[in-house]
Backbone as CSV, one residue per row, in Angstrom:
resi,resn,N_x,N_y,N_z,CA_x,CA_y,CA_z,C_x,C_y,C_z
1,UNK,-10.731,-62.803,59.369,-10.832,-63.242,60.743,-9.936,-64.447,60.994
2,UNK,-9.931,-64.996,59.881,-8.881,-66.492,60.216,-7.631,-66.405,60.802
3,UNK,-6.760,-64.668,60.071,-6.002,-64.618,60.041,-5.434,-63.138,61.184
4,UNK,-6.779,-63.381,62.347,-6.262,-62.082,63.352,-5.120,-62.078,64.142
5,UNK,-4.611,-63.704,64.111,-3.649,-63.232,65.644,-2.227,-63.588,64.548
6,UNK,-2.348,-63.034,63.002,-0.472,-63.284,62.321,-0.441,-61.596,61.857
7,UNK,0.992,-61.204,61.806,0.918,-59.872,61.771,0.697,-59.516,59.885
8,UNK,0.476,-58.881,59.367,0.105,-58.102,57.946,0.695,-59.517,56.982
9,UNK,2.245,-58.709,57.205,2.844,-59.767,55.840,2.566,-61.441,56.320
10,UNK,2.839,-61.805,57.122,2.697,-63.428,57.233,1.237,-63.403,56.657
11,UNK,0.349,-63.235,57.018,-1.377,-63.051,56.444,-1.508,-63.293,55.043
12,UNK,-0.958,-62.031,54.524,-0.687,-61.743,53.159,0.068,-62.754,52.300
13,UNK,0.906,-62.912,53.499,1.695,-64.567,52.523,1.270,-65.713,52.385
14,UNK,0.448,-65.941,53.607,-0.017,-67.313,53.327,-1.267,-67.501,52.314
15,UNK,-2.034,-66.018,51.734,-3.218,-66.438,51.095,-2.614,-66.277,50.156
16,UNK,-1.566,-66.014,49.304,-1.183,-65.541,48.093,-0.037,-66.506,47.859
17,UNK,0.805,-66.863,48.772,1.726,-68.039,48.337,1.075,-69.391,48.812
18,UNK,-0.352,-69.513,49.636,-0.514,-70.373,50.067,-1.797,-70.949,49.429
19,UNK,-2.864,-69.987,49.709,-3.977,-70.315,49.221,-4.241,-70.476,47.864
20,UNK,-3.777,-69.109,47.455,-3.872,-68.810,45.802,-3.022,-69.440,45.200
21,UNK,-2.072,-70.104,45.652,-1.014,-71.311,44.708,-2.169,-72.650,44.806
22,UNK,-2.228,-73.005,45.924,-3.192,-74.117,45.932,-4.386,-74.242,44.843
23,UNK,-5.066,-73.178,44.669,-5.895,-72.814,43.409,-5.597,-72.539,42.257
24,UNK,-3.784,-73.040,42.128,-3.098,-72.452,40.742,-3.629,-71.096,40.519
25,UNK,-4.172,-70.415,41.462,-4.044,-69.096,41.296,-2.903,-67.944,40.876
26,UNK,-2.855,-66.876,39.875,-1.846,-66.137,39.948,-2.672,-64.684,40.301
27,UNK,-1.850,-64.034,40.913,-2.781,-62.794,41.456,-1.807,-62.120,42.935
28,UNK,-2.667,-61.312,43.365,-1.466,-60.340,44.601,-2.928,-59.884,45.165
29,UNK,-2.136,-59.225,46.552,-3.223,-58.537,47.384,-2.011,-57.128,48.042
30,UNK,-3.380,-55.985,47.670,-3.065,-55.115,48.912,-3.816,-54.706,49.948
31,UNK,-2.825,-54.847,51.047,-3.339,-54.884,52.419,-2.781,-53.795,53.242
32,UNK,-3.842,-53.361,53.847,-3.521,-52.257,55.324,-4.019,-52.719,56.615
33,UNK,-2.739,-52.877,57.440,-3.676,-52.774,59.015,-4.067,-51.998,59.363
34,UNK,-4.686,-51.767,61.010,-5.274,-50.737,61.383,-3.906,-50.217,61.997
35,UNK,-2.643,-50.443,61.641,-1.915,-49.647,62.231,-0.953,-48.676,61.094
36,UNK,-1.360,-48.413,59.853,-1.502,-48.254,59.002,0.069,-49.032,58.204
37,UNK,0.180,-50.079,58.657,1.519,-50.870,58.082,0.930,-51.399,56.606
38,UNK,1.591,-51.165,55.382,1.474,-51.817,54.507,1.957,-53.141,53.508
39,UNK,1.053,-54.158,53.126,1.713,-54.958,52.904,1.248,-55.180,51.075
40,UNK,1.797,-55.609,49.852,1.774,-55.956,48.695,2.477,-56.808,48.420
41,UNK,1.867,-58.044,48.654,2.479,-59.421,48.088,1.265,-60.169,46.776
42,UNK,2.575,-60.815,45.741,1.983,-60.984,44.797,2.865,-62.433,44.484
43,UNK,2.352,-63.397,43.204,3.132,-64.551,42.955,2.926,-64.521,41.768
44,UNK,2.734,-63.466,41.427,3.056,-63.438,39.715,4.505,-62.929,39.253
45,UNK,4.751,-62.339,38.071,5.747,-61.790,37.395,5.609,-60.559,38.155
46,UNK,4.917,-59.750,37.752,5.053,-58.268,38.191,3.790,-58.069,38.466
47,UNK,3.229,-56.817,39.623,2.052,-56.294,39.951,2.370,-54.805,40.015
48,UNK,1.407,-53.780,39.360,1.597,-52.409,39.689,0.954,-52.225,41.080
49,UNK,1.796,-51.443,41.709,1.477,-50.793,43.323,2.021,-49.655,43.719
50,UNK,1.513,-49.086,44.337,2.461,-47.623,45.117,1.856,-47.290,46.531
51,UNK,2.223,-46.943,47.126,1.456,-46.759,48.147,2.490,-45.434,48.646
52,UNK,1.777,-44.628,49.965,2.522,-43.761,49.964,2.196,-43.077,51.993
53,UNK,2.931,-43.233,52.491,2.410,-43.234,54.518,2.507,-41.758,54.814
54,UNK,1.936,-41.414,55.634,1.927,-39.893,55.675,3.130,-39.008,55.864
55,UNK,3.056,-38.365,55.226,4.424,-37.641,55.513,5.960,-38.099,54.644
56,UNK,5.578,-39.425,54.271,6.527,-40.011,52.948,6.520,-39.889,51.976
57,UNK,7.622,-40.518,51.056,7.853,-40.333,49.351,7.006,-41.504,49.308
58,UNK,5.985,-41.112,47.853,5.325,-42.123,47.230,6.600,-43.251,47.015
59,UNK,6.152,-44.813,46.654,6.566,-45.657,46.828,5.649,-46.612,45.643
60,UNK,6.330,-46.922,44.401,5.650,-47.066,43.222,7.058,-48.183,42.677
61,UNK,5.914,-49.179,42.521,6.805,-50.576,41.722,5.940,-51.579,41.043
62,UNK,6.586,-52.306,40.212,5.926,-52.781,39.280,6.422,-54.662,39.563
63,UNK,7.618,-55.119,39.603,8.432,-56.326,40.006,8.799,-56.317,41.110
64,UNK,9.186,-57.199,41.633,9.889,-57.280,42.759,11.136,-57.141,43.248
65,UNK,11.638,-56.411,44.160,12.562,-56.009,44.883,13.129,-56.614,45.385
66,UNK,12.601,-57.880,46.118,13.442,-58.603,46.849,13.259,-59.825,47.033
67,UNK,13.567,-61.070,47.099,13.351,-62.287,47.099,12.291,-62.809,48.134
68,UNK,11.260,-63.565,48.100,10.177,-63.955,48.839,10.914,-64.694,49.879
């Protein structure tokens, strides 16, 4: 609820680069809106994920792709 009026990824970023750093946390989240947009942000080394939207190629990674 804190986080209704930021869209998926900003959300996702701030508890995982924001919150969960603050707690020296290491860890990731996956997230779906209700618009079925997906988001997998993590601040570790690597997280396994795949996700896959209807009608698409599964979508399966382990590191990151692209710079935060």
């Amino acid at each position: 609820m804190r986080f209704g009026q930021r869209d998926l990824q900003t959300a996702v970023r701030e508890v995982v680069h924001g919150e969960l750093a603050a707690l020296q946390g290491e860890g990731g989240v996956v997230a779906i809106d209700r618009h079925g947009e997906i988001s997998m942000e993590f601040n570790s080394e690597g997280m396994f994920r795949a996700s896959r939207k209807a009608g698409g190629d599964p979508e399966i990674q382990i590191y990151r792709q692209e710079p935060v």
